[in-house]
C-alpha positions in Angstrom: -21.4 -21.3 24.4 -20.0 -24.4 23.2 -19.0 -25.2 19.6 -19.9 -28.3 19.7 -23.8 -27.5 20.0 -23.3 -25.5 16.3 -23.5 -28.0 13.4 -20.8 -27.2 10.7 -23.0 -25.5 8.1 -24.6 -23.5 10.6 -21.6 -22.2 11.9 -20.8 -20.8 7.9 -24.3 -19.7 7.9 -23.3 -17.7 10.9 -20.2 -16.2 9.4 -21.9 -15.2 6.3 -24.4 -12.8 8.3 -22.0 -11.4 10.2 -20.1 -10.9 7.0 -23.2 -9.3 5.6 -23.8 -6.9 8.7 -20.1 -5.9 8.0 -20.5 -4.6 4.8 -23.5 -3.1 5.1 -21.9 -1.0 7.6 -18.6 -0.3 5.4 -20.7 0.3 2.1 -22.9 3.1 3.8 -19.4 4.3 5.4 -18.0 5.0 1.9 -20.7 5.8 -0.2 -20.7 9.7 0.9 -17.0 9.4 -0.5 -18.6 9.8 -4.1 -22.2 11.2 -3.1 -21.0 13.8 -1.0 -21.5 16.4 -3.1 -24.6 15.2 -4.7 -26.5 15.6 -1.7 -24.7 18.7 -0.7 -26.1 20.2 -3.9 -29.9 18.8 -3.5 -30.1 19.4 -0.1 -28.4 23.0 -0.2 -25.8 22.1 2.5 -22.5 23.5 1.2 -19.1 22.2 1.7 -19.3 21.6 5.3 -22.3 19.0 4.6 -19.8 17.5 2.5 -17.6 17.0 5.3 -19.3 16.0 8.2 -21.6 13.1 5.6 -18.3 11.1 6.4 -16.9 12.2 9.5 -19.9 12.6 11.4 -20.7 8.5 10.6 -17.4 7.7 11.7 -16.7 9.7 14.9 -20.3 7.8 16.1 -19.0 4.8 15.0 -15.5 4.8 16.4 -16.5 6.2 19.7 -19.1 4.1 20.8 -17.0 0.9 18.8 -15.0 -0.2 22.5 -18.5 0.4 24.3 -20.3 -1.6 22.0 -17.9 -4.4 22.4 -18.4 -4.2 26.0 -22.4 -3.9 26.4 -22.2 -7.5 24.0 -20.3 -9.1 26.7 -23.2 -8.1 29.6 -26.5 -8.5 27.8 -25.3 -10.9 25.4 -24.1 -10.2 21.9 -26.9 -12.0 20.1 -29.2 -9.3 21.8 -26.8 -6.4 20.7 -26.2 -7.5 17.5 -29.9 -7.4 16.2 -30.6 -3.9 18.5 -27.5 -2.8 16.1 -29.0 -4.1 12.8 -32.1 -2.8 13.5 -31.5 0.1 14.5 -28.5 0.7 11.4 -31.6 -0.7 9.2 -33.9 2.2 10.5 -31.2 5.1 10.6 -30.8 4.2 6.9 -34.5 5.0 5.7 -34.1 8.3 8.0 -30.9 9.1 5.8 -32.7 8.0 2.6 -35.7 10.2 3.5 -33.8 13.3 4.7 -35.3 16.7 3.8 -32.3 19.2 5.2 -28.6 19.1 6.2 -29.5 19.0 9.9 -31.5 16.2 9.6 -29.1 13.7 7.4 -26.3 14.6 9.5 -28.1 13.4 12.7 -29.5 10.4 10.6 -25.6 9.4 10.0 -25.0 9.9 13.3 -27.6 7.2 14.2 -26.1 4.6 12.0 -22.5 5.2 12.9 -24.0 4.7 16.9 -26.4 1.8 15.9 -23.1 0.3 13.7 -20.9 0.3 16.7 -23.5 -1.9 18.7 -23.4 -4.2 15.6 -20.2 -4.9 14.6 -17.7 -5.6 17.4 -20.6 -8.7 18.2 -19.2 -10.5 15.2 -15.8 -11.5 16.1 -17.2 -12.5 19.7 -20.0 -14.5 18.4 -17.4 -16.5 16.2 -15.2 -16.9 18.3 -17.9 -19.0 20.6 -19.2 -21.2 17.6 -16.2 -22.2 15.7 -13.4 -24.5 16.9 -10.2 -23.0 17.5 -8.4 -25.0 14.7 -11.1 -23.3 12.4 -10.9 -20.0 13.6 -8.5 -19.0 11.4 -10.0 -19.7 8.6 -13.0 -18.1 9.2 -11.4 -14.7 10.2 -9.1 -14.8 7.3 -12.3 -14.2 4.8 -12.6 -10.6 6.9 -9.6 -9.1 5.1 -10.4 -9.0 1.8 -14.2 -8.8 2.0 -14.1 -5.6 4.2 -10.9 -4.2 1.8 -13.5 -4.8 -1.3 -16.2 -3.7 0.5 -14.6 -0.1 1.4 -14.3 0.6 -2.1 -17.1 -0.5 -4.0 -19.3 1.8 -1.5 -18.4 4.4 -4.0 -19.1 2.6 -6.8 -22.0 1.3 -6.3 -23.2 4.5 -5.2 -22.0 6.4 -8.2 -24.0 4.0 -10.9 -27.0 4.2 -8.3 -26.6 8.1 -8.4 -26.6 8.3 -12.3 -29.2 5.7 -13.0 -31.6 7.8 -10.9 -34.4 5.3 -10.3 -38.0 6.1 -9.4 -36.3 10.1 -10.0 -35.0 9.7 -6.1 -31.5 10.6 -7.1 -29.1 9.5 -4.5 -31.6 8.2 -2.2 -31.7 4.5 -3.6 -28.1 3.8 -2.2 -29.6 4.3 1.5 -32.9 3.0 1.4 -31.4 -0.6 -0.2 -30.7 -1.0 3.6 -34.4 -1.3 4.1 -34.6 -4.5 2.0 -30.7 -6.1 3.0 -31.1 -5.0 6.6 -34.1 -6.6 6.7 -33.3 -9.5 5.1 -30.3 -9.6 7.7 -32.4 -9.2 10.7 -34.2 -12.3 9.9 -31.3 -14.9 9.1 -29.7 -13.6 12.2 -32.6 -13.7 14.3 -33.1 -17.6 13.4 -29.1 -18.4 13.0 -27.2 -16.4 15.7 -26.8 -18.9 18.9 -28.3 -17.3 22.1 -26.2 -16.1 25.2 -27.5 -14.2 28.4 -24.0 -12.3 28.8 -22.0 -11.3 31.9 -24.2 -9.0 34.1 -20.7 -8.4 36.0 -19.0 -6.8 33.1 -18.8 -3.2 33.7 -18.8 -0.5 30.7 -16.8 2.8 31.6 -19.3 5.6 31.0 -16.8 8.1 32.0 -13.9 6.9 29.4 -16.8 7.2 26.7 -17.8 10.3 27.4 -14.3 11.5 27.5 -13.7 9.9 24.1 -16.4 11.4 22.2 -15.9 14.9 23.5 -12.4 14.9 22.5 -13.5 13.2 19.4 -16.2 15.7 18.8 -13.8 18.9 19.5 -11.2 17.4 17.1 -14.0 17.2 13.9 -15.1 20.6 14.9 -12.4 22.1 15.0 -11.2 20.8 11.5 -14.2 21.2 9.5 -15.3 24.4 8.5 -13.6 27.8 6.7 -12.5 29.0 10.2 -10.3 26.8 12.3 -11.5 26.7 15.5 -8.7 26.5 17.3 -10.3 26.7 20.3 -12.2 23.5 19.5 -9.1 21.7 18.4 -7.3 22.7 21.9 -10.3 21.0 24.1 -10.6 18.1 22.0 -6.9 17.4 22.9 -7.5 18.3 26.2 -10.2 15.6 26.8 -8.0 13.1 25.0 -5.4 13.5 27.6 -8.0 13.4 30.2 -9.3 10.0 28.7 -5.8 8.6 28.2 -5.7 9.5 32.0 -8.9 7.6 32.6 -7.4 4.6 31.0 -5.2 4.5 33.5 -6.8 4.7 36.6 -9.9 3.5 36.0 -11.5 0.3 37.5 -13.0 -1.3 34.4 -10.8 0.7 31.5 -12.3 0.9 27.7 -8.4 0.4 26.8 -6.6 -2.3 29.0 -3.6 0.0 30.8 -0.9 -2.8 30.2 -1.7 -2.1 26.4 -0.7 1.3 26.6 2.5 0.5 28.7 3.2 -2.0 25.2 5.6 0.4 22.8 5.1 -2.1 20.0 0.9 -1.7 20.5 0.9 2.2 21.3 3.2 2.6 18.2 0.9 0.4 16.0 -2.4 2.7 17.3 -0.7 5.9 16.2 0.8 4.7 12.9 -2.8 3.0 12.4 -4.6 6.6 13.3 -2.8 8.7 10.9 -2.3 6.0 8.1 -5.9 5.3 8.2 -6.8 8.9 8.6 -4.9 10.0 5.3 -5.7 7.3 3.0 -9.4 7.8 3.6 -9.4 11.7 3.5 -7.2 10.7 0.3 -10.0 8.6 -1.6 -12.6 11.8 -0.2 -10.6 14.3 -2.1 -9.4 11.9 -4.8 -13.4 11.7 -5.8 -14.2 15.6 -5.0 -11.2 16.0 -8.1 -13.0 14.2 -10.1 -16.4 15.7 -9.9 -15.3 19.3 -9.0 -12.5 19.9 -10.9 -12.3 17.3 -14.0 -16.3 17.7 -14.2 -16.9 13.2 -13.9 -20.4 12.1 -13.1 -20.7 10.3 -10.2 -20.2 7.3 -12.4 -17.0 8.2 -13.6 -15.9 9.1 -10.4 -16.6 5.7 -9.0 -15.0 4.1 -12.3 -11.9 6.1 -11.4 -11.5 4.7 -8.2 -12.1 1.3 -8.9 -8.6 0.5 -9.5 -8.1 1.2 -5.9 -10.1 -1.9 -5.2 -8.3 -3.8 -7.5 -5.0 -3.0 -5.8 -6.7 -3.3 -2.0 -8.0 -6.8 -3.2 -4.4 -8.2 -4.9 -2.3 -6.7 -2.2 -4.6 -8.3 0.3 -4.0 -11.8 -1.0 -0.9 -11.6 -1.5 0.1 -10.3 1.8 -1.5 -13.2 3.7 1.0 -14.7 2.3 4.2 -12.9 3.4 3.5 -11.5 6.6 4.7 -14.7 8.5 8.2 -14.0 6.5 8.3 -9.9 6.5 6.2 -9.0 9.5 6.5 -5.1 10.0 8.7 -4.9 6.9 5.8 -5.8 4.8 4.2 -2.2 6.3 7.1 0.0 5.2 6.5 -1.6 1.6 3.1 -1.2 2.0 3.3 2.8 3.2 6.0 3.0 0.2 3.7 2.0 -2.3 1.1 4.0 -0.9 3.9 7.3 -1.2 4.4 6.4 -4.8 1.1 6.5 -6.0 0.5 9.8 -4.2 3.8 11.2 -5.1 3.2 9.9 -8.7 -1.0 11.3 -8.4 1.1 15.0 -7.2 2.8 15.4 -10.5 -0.4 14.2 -13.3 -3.7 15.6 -10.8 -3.6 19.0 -10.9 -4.1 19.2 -14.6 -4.9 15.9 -15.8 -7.6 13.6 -16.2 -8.9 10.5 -18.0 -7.0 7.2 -17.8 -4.0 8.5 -16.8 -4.7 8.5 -13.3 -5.1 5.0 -13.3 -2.2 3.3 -12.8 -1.0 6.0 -9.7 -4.4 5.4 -8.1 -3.8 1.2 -8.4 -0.7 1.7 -6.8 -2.2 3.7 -4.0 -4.9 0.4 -3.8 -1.9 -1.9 -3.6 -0.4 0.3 -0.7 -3.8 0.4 1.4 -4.1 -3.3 0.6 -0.7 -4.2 1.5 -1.0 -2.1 5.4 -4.9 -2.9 6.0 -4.4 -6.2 7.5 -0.7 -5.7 8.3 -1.0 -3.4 10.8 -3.1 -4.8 13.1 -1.7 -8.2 12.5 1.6 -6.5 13.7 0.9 -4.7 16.4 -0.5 -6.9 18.2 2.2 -9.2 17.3 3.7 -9.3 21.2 0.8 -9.0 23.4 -0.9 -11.4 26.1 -3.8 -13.5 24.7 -6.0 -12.0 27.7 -5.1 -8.7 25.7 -6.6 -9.7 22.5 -9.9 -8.5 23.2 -9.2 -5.2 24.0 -6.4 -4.8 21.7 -8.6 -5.6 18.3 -11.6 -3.4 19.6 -9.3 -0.3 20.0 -7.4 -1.0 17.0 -11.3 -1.3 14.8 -12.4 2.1 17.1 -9.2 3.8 16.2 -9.7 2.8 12.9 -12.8 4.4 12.1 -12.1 7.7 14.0 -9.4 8.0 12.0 -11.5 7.8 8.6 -13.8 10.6 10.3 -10.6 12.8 11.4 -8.9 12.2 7.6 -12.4 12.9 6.0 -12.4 16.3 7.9 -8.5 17.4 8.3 -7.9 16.4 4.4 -11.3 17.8 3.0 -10.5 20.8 4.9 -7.3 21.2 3.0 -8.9 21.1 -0.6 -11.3 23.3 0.3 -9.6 26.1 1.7 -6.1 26.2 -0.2 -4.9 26.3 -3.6 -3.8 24.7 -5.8 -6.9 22.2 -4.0 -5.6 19.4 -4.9 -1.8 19.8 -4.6 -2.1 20.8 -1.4 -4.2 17.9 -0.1 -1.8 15.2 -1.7 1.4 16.9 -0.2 -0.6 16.7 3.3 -0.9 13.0 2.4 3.1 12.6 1.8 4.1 14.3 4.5 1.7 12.2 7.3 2.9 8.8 4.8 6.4 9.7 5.5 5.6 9.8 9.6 4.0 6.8 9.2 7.1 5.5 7.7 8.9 6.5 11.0 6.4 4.5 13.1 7.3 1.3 11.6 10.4 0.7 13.2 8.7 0.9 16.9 6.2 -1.7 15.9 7.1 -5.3 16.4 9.3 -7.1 14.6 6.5 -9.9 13.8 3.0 -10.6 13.2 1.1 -12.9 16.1 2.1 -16.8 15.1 -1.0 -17.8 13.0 -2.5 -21.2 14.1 -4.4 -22.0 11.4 
């Protein structure tokens, strides 16, 4: 496709779906952080409902996220893109109308696959309609949208909770999908420019299936009273088995010179176990504050707001000085992050209220500060034919990190005391490796040509 056959107001037109798509997908991925156990209590499903309303969305989502990405570029990602918003659209009444645990686990399951058909299309379908000297410009609106978007998932769901309309309860926050879903479908359907894709491109069926199994085993094994170690062992098994695939495949989900790359191996870990603790941090964060300081869903939302407020500042103003710091600007991001937490471990476990406002901004202004960062960084030395494949594993990676930190961390407040001290030291002590990590990353971000 040629950018010259998109006029230059359709081409904004184009980003602002896309946009749309995006945070329709990251609102429903947050919401459970504050509805979790609202639905755990009307639908009688206990604390491992609570867990796997999160986890289950995102281990669909990140698994099939590098597949998705690939099935675009063979039957076209104007065709995938409105299979995934439809289909998200659907999977959202199914969640809104769920009757039992069972079924609004499988329902989330749906819209985590249906999402990962949707959203790797975006970047692809930009990248064919804007000029390259706009590019920039249009991807730089990503950061901060997504970063808002993460976090006013909960709020949005906490005032929808409390204001109970029609007497559904929490089932408002899902079913809204029906109307902007469908309202979606139809601006893309008349806006997004048609391709036929690359019937050559081949998708490795294998590689996925290894993914999700060691994906799968992993959650398992986390979430619930017992351990399963068992689970735990052959989910790490079938990672090494897919790593292996990676390798000696023919068509590879993961390009094998990107796992040869220190700096972009290093960057995928740090992102995977950052990523995983700050989201199982803002899961327990909002189970404190219901369970244990007795909020409504309301104040619960209204006391993590202040995170957004720090993701949105820190966002802005490190678009600014990555091209100075470059992988600095993560170690001040992770050590803002270990402040707040550290600062959240001495007030939490008996305090409430307004007090936890200004530790829980500072976390904000951590995640803020490493969101865009670390992928920026890590792919900071690698090949432009790389890209591709490098910003689809990073996305994959991270969303099954928010599914592993949404069951490892949940699992920690759960079933040790005191709950909440417990979780929060977790959170240190995988910050503080993280902290480690930075040093094998690249010294710079990628040159930015806008």
């Amino acid at each position: 496709m040629s950018t010259l056959t998109t006029a230059p107001r359709s081409r904004w037109a184009i980003l602002a779906v896309i946009l749309v798509a995006d945070v329709l997908d990251l609102l429903d991925a947050t919401i459970t952080n504050v509805a979790a156990p609202t639905i755990a209590r009307d639908l009688h499903g206990g604390e491992a409902l609570i867990q796997w309303l999160g986890a289950g969305y995102a281990l669909a989502l990140g698994v099939l996220l590098v597949v998705g990405g690939r099935l675009g570029d063979k039957y076209g990602r104007r065709r995938l893109f409105l299979i995934g918003l439809t289909g998200f659209t659907v999977a959202s009444a199914a969640c809104g109308l769920a009757v039992s645990p069972e079924s609004i686990i499988v329902a989330r399951l749906l819209q985590g696959a249906f999402g990962a058909l949707l959203i790797p299309q975006g970047f692809g379908i930009l990248g064919s309609v804007f000029p390259r000297e706009e590019i920039g410009k249009a991807f730089s609106a990503f950061g901060p949208t997504l970063g808002l978007s993460a976090v006013a998932g909960p709020i949005i769901a906490g005032f929808l909770i409390d204001a109970d309309l029609f007497g559904l309860g929490w089932r408002p926050m899902f079913l809204i999908n029906i109307l902007l879903g469908g309202a979606a479908i139809i601006a893309a359907a008349r806006l997004l420019p048609r391709d036929d894709g690359d019937p050559a491109v081949s998708v490795d069926g294998v590689g996925s299936g290894l993914l999700g199994a060691a994906m799968l085993g992993l959650l398992y094994g986390l979430t619930g009273a017992s351990h399963d170690w068992i689970a735990i062992a052959a989910g790490l098994v079938f990672f090494a088995l897919f790593w292996r695939r990676q390798v000696t495949a023919k068509s590879p989900l993961i390009q094998p010179s990107l796992l040869k790359n220190r700096g972009f191996t290093s960057g995928l870990i740090l992102g995977l176990v950052f990523f995983a603790a700050v989201s199982g941090l803002l899961y327990v964060l909002s189970l404190f504050m219901q369970n244990a300081l007795g909020y409504t869903p309301t104040q619960a939302a209204l006391g993590l707001a202040p995170i957004a407020a720090g993701i949105v500042i820190a966002s802005i103003a490190s678009y600014q000085l990555i091209a100075k710091l470059g992988r600095t600007l993560i170690l001040v991001g992770l050590l803002l992050t270990l402040a707040g937490t550290g600062w959240l471990l001495t007030l939490a476990p008996t305090t409430g209220g307004w007090v936890l406002a200004l530790p829980v901004l500072v976390v904000g202004l951590g995640m803020g500060t490493c969101f865009g960062t670390i992928y920026d960084v890590t792919i900071g030395d690698i090949e432009p034919t790389e890209a591709g494949s490098a910003s689809g594993s990073l996305a994959a990676v991270q969303q099954l990190a928010n599914g592993i930190g949404a069951a490892a961390v949940t699992t920690v407040y759960f079933h040790t005391a005191p709950a909440m001290t417990s979780s929060l030291l977790v959170v240190v002590a995988v910050v503080l490796v993280s902290c480690a990590l930075v040093w094998l990353l690249p010294r710079n971000a990628q040159p930015q040509h806008h």
